[in-house]
PDB file of the backbone (N, CA, C, O) and the ligand in Angstrom, with CONECT records:
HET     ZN  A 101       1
ATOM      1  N   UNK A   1      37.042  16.862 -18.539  1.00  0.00           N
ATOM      2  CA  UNK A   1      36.721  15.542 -19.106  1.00  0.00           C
ATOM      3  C   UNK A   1      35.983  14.682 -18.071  1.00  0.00           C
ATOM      4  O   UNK A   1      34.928  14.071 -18.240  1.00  0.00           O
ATOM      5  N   UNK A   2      36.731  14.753 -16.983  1.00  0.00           N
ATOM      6  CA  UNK A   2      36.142  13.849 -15.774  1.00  0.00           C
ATOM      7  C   UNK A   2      34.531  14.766 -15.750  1.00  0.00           C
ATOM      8  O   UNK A   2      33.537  14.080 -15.989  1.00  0.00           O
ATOM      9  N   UNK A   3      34.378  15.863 -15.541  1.00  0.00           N
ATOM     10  CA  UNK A   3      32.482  16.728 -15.508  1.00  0.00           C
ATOM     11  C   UNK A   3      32.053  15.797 -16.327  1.00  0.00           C
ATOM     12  O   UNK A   3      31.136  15.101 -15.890  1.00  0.00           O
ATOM     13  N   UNK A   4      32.545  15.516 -17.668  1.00  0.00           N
ATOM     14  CA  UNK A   4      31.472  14.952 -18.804  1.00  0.00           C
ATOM     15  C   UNK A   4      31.358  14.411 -18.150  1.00  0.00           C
ATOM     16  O   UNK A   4      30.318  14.510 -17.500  1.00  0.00           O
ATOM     17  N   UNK A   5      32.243  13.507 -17.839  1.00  0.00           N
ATOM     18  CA  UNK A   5      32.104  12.066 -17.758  1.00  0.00           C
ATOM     19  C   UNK A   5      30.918  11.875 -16.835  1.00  0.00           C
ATOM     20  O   UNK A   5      30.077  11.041 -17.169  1.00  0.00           O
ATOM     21  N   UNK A   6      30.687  12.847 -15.230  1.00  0.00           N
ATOM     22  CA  UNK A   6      30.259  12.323 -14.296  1.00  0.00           C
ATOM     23  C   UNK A   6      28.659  12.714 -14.776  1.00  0.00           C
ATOM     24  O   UNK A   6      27.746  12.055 -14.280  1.00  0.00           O
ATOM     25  N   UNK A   7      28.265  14.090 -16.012  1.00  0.00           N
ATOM     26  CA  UNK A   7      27.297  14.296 -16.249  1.00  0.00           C
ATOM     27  C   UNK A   7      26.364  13.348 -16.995  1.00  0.00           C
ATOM     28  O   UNK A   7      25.161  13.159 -16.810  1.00  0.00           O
ATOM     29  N   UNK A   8      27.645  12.495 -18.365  1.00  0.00           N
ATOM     30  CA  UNK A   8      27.062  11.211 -18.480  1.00  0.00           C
ATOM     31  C   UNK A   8      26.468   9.948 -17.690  1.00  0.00           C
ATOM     32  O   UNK A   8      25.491   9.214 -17.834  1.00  0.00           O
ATOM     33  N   UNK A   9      27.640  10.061 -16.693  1.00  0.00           N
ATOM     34  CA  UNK A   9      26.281   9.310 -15.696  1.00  0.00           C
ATOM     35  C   UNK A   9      25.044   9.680 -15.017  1.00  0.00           C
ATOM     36  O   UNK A   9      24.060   9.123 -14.531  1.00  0.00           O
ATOM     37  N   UNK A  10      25.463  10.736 -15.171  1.00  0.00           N
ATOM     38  CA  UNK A  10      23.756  10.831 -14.032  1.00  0.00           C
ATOM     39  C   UNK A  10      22.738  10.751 -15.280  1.00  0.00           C
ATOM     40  O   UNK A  10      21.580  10.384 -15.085  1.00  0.00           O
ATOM     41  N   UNK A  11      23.230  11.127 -16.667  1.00  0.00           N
ATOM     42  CA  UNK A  11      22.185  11.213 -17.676  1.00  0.00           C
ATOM     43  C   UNK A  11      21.902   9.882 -17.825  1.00  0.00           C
ATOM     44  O   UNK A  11      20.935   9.551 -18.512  1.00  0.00           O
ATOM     45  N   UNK A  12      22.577   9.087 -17.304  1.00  0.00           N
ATOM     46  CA  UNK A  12      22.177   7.682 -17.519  1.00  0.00           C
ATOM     47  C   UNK A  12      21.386   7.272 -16.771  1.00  0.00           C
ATOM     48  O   UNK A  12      20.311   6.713 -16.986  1.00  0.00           O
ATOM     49  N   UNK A  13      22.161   7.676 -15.343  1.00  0.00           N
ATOM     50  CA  UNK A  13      21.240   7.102 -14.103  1.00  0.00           C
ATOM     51  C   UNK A  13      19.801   7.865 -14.443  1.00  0.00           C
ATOM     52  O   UNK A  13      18.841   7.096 -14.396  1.00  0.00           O
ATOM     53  N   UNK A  14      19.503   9.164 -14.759  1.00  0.00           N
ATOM     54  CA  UNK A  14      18.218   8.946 -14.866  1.00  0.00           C
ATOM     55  C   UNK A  14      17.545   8.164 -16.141  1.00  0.00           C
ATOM     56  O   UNK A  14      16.541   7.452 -16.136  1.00  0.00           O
ATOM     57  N   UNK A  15      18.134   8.403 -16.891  1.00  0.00           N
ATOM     58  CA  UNK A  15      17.123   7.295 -18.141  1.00  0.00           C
ATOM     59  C   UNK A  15      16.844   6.022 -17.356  1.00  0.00           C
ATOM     60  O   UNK A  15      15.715   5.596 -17.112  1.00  0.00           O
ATOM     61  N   UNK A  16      17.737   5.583 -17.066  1.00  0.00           N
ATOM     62  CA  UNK A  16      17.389   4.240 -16.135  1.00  0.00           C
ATOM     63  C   UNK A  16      16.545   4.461 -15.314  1.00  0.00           C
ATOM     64  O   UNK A  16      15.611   3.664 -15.401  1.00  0.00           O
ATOM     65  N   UNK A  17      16.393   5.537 -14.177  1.00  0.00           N
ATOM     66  CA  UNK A  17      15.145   5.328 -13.773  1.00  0.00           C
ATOM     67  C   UNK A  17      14.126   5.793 -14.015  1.00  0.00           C
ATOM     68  O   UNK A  17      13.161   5.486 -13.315  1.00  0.00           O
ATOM     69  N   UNK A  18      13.981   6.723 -15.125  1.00  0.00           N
ATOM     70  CA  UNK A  18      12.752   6.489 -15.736  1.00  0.00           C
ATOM     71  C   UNK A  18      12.072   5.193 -16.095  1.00  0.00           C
ATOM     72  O   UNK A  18      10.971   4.722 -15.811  1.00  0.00           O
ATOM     73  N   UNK A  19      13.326   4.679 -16.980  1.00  0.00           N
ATOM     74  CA  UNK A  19      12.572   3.234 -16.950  1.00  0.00           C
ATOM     75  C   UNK A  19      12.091   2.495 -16.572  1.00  0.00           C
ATOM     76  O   UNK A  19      11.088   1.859 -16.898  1.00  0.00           O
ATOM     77  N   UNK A  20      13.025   2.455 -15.492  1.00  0.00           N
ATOM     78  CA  UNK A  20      12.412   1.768 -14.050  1.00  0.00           C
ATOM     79  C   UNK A  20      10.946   1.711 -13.320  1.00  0.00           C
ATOM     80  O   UNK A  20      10.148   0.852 -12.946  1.00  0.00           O
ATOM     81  N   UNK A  21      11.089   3.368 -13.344  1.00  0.00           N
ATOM     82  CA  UNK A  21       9.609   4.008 -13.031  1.00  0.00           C
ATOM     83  C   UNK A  21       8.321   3.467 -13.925  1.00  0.00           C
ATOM     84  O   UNK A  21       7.253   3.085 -13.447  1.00  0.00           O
ATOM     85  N   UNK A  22       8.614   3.514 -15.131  1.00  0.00           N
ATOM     86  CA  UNK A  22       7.808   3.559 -16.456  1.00  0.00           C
ATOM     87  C   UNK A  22       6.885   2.042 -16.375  1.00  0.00           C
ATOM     88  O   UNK A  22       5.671   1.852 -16.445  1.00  0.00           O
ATOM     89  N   UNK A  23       8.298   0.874 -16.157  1.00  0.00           N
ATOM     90  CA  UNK A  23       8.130  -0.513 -15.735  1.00  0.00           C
ATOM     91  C   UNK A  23       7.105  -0.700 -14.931  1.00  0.00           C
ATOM     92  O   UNK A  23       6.063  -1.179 -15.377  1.00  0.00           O
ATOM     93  N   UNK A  24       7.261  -0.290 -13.388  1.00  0.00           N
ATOM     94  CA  UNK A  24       6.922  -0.189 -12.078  1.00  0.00           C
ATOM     95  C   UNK A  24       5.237   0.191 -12.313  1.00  0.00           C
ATOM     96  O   UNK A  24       4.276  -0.516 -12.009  1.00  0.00           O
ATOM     97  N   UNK A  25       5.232   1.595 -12.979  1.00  0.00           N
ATOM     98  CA  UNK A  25       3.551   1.640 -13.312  1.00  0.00           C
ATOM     99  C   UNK A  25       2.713   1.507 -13.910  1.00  0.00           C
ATOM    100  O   UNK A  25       1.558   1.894 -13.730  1.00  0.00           O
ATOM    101  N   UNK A  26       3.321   0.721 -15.026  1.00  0.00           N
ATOM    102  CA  UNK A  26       2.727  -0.223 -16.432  1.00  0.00           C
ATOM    103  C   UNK A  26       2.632  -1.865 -15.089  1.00  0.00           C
ATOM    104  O   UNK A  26       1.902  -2.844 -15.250  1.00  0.00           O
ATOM    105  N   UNK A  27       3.258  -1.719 -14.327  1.00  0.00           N
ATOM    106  CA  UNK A  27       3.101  -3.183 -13.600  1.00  0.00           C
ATOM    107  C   UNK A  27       1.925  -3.188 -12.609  1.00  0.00           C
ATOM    108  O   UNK A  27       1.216  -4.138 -12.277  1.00  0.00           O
ATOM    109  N   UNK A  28       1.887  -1.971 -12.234  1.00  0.00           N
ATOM    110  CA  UNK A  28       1.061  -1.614 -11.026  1.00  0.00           C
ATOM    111  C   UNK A  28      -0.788  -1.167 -12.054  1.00  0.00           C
ATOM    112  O   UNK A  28      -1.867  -1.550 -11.602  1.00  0.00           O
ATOM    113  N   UNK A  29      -0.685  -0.506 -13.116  1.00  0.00           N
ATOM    114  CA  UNK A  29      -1.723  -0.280 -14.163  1.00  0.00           C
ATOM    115  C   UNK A  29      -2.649  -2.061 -14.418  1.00  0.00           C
ATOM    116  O   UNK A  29      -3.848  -2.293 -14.577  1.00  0.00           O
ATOM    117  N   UNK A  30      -1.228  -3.187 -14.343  1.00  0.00           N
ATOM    118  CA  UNK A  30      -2.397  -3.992 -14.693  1.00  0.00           C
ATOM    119  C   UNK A  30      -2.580  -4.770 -13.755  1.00  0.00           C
ATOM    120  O   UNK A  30      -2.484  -5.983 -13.942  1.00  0.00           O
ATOM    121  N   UNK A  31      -2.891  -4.238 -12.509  1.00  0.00           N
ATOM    122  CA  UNK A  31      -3.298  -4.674 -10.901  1.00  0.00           C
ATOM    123  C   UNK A  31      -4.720  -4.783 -11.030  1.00  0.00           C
ATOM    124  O   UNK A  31      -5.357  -5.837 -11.054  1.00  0.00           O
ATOM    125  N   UNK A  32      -5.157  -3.659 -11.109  1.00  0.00           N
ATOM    126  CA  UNK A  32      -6.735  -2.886 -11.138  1.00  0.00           C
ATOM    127  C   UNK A  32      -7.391  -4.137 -12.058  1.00  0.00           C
ATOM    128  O   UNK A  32      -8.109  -5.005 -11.563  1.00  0.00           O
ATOM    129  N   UNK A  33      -7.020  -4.079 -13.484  1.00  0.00           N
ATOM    130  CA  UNK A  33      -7.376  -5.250 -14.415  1.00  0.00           C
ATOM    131  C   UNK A  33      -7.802  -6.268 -13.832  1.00  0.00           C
ATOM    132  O   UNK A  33      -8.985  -6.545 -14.036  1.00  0.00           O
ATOM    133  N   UNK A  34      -6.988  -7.175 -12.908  1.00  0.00           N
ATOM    134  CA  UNK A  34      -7.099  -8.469 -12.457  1.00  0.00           C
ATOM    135  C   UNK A  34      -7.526  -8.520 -11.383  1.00  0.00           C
ATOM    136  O   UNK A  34      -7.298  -9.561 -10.766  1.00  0.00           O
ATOM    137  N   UNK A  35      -8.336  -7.413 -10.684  1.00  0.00           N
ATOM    138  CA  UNK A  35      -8.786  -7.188  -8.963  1.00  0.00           C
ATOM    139  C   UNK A  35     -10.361  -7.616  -9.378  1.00  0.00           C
ATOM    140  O   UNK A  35     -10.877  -8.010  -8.332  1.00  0.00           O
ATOM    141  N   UNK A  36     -11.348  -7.700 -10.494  1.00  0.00           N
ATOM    142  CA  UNK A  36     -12.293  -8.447 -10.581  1.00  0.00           C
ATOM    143  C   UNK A  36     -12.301  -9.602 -10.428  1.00  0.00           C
ATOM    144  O   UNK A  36     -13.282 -10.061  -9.842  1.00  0.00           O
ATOM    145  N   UNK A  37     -11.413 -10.384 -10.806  1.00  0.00           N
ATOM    146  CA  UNK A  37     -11.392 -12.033 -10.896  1.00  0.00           C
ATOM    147  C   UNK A  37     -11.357 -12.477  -9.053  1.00  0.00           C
ATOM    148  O   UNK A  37     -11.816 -13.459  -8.470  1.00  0.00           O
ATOM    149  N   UNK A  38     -10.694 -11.414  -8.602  1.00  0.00           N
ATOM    150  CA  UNK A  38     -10.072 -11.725  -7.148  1.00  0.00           C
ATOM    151  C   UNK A  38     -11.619 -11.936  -6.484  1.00  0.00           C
ATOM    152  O   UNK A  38     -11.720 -12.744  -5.561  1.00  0.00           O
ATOM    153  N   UNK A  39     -12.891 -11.167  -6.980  1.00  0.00           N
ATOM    154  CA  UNK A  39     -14.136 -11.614  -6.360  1.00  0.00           C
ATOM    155  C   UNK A  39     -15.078 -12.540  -6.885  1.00  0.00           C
ATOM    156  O   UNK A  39     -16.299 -12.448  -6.758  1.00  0.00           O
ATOM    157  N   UNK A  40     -14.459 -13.435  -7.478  1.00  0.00           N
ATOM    158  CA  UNK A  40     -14.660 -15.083  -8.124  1.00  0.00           C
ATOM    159  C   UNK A  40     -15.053 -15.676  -7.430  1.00  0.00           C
ATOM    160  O   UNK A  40     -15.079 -16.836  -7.842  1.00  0.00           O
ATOM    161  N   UNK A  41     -15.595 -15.529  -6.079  1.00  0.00           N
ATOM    162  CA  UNK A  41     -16.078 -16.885  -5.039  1.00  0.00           C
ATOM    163  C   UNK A  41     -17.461 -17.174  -5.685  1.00  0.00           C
ATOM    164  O   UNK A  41     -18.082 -16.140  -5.933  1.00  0.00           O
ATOM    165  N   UNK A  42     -18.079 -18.299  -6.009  1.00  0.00           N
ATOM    166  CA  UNK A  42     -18.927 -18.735  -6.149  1.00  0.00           C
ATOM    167  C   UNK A  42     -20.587 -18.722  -5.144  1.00  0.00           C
ATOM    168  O   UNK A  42     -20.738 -19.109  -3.986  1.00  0.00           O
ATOM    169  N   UNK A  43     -21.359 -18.294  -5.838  1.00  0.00           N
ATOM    170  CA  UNK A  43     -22.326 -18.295  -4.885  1.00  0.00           C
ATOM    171  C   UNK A  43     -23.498 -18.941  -5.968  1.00  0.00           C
ATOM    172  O   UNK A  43     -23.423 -18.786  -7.187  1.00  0.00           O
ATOM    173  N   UNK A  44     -24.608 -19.704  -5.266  1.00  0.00           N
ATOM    174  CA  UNK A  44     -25.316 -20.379  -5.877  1.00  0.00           C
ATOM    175  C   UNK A  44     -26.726 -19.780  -5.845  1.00  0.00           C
ATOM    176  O   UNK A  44     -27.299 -19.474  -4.799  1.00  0.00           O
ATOM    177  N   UNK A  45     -27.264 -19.632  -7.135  1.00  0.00           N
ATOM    178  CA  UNK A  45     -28.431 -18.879  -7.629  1.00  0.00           C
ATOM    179  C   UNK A  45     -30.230 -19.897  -7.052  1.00  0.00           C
ATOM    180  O   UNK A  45     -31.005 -20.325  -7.908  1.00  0.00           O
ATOM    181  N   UNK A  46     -30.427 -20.020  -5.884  1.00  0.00           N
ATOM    182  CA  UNK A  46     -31.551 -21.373  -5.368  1.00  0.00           C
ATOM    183  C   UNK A  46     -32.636 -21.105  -6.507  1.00  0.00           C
ATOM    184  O   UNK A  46     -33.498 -21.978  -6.414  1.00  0.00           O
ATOM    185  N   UNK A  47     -32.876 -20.329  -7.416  1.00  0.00           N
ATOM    186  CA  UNK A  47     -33.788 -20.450  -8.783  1.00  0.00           C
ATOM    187  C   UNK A  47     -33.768 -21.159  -9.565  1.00  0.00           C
ATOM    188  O   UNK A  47     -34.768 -21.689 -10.048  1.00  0.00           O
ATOM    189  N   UNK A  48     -32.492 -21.375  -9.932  1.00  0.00           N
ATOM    190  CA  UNK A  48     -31.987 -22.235 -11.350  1.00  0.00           C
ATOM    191  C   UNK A  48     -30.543 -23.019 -10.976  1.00  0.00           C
ATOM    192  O   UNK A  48     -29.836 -23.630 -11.778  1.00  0.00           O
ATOM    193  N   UNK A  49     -30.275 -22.811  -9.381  1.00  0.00           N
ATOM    194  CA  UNK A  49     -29.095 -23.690  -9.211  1.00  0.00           C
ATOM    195  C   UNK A  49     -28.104 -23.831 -10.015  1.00  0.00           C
ATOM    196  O   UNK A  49     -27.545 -24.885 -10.315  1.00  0.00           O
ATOM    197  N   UNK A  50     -27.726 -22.118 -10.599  1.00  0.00           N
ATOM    198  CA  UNK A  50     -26.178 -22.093 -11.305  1.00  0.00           C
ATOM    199  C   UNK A  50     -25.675 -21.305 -10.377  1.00  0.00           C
ATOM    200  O   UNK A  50     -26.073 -20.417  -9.623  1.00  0.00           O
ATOM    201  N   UNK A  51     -24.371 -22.045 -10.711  1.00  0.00           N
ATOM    202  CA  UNK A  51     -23.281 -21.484  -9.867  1.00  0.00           C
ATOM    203  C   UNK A  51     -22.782 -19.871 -10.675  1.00  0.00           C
ATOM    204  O   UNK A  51     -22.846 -19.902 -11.904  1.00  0.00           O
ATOM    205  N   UNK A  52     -22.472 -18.988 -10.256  1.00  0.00           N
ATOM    206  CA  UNK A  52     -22.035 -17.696 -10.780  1.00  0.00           C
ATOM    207  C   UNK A  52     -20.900 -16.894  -9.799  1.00  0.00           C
ATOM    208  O   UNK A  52     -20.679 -17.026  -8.596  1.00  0.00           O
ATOM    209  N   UNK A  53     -20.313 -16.063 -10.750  1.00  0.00           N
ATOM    210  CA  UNK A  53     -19.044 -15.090  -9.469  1.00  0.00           C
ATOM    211  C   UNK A  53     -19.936 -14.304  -8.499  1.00  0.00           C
ATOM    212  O   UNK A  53     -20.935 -13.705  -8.896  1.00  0.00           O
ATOM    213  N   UNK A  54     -19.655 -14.319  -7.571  1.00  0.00           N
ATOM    214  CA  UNK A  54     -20.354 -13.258  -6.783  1.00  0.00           C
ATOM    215  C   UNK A  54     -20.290 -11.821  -6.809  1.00  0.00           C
ATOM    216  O   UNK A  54     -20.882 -11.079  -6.024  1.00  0.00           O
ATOM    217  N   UNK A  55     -19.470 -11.436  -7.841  1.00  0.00           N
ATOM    218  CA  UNK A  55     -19.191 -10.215  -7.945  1.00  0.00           C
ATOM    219  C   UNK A  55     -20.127  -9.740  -9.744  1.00  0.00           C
ATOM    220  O   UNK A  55     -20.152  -8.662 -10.338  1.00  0.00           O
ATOM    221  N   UNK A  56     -20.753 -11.075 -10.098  1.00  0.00           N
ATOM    222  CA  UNK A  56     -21.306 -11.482 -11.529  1.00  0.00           C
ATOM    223  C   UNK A  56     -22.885 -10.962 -10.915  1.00  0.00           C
ATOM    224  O   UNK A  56     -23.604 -10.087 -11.398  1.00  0.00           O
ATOM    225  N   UNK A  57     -23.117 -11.736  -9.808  1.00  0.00           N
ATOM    226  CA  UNK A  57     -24.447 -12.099  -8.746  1.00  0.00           C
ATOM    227  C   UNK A  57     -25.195 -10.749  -8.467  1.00  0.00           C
ATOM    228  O   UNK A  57     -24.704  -9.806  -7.846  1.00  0.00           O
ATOM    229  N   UNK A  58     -26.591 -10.793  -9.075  1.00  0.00           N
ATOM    230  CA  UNK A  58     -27.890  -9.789  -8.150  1.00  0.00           C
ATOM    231  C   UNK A  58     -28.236 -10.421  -7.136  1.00  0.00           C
ATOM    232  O   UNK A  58     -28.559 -11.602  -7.011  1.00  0.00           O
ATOM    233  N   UNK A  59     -28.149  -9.469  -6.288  1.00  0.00           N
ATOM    234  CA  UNK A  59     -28.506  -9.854  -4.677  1.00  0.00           C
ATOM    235  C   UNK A  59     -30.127  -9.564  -4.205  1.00  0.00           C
ATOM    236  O   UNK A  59     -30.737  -8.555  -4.560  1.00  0.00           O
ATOM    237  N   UNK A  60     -30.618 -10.466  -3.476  1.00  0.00           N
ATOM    238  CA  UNK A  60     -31.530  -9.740  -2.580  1.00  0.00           C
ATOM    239  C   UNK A  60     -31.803 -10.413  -1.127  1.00  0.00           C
ATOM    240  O   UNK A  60     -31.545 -11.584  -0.849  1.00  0.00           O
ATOM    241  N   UNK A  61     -32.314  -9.553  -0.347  1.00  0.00           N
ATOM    242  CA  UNK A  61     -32.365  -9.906   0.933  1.00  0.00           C
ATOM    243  C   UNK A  61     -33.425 -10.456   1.523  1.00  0.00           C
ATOM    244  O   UNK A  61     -34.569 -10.013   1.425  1.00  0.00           O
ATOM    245  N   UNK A  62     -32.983 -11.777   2.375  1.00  0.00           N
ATOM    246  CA  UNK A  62     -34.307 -12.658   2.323  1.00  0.00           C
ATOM    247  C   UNK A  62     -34.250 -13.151   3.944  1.00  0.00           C
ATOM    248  O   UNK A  62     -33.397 -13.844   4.498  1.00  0.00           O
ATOM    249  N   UNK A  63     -35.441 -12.552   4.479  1.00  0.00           N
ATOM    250  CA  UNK A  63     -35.393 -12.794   6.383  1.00  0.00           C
ATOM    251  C   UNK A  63     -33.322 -12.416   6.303  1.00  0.00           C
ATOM    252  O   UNK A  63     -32.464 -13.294   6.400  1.00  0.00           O
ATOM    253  N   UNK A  64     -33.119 -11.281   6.157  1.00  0.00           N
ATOM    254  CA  UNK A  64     -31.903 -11.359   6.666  1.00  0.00           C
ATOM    255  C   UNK A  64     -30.603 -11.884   6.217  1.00  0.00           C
ATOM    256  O   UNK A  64     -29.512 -11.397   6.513  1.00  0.00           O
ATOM    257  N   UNK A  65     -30.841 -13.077   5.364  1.00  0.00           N
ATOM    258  CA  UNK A  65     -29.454 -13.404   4.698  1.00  0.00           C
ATOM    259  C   UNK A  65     -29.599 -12.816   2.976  1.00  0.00           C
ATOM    260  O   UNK A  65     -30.489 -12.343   2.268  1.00  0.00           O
ATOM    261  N   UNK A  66     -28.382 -13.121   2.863  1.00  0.00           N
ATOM    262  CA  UNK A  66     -28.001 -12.222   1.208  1.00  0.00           C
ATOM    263  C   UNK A  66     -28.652 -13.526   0.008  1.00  0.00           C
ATOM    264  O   UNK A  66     -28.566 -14.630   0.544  1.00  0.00           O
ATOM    265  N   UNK A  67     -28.966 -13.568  -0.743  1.00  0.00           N
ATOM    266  CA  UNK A  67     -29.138 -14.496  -1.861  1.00  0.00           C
ATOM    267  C   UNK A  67     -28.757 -13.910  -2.752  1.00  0.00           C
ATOM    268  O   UNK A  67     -28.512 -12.705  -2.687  1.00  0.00           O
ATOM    269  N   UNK A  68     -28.570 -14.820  -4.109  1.00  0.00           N
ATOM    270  CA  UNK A  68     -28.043 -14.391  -5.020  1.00  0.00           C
ATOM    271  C   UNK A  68     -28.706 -15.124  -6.451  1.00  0.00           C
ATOM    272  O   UNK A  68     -29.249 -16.225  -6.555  1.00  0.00           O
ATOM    273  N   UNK A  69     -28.470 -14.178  -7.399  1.00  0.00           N
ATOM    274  CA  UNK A  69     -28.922 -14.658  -8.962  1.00  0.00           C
ATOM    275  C   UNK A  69     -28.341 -14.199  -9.660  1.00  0.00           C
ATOM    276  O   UNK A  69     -27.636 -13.206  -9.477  1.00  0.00           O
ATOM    277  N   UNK A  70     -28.525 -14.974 -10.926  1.00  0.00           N
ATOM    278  CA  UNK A  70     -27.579 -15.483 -12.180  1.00  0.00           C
ATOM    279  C   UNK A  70     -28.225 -14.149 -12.903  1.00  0.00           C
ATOM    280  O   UNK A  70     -27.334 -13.468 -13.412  1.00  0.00           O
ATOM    281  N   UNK A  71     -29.799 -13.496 -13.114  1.00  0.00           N
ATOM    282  CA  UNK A  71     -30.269 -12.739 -13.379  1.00  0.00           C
ATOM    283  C   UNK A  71     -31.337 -12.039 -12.887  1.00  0.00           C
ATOM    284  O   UNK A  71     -31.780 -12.592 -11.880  1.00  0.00           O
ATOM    285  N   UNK A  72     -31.850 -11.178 -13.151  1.00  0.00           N
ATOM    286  CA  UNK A  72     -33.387  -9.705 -12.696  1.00  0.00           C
ATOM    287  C   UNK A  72     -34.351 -10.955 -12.861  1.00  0.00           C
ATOM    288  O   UNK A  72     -35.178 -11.078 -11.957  1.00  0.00           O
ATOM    289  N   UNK A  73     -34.373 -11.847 -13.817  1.00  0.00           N
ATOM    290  CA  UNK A  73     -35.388 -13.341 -13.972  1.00  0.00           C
ATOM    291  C   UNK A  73     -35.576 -14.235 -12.837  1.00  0.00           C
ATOM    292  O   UNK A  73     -36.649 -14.664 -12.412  1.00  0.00           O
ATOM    293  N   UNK A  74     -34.032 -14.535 -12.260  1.00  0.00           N
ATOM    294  CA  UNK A  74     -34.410 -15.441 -11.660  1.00  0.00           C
ATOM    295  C   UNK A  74     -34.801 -14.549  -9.917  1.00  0.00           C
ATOM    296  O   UNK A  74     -35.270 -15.114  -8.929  1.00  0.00           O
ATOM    297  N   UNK A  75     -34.454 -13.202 -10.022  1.00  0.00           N
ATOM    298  CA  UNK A  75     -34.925 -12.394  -8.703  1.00  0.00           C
ATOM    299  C   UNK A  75     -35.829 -12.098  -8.345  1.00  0.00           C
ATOM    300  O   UNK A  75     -36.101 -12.006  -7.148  1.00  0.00           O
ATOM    301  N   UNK A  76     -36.989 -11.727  -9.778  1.00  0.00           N
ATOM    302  CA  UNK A  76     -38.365 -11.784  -9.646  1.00  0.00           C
ATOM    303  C   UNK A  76     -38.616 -13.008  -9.394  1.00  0.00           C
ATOM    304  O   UNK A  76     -39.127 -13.087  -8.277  1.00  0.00           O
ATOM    305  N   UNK A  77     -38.477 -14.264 -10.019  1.00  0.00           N
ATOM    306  CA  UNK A  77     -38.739 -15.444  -9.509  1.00  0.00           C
ATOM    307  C   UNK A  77     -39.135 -15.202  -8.332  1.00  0.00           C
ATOM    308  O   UNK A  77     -40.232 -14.858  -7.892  1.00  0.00           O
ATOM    309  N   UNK A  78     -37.799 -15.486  -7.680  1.00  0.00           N
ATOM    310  CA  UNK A  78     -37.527 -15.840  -6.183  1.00  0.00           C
ATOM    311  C   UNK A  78     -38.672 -15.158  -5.244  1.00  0.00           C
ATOM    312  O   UNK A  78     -39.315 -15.740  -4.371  1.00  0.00           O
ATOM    313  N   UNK A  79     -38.812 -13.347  -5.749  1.00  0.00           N
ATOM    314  CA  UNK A  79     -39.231 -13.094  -4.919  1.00  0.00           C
ATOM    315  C   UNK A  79     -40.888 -13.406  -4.924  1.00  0.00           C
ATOM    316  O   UNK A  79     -41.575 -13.757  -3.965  1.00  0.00           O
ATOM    317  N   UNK A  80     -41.189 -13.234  -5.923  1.00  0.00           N
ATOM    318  CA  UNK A  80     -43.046 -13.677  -6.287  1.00  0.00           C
ATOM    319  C   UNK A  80     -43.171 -15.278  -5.607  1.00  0.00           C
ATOM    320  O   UNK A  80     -44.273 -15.523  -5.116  1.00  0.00           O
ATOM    321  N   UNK A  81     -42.496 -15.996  -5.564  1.00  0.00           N
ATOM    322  CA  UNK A  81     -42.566 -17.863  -4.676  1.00  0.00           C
ATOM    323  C   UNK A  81     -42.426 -17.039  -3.251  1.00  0.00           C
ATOM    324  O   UNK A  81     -43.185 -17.557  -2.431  1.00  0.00           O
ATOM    325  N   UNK A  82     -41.762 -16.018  -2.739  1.00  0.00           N
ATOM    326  CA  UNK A  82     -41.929 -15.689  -1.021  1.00  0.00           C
ATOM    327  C   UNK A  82     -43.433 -15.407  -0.992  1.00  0.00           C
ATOM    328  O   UNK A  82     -44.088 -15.821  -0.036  1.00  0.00           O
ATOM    329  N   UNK A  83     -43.966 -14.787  -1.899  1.00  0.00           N
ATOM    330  CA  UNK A  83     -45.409 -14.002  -1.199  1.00  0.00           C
ATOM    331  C   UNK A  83     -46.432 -15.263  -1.879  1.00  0.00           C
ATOM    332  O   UNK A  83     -47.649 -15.235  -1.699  1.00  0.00           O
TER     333      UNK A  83
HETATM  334 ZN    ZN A 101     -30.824 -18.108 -12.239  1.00  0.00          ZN2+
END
């Protein structure tokens, strides 16, 4: 009687940590989801002077520093006013 008994627990203890487990990587699954927002810093488009995420932002390189645009529009812009 006491075997059942002790086999019922462990059948418990693991359902429980399955669950546990199950919890843990349904928690950790919606990490990834919310790791875009985390590159939200703002960078400003000098074409059309909107603000956009930088992770939103086309880049190009100008004498050396990074610039950024809202779109392929405002990049051709930019770059046809250098030459
Ligand atoms: Zn723009």
């Amino acid at each position: 009687m006491s075997t059942l008994l002790k086999v019922l627990f462990v059948v418990l203890l693991y359902v429980v940590w399955r669950y546990l487990v199950a919890v843990v990587r349904r928690g950790q699954r919606r990490e990834p989801e919310l790791k875009p927002t985390t590159g939200h810093m703002l960078v400003r488009d000098p074409v059309c002077n909107t603000y956009l995420p930088e992770s939103r932002a086309l880049t190009a390189t100008s004498d050396g520093e990074t610039l950024y645009f809202c779109s392929e529009e405002c990049r051709q812009k930019h770059l046809k006013s250098k030459t």
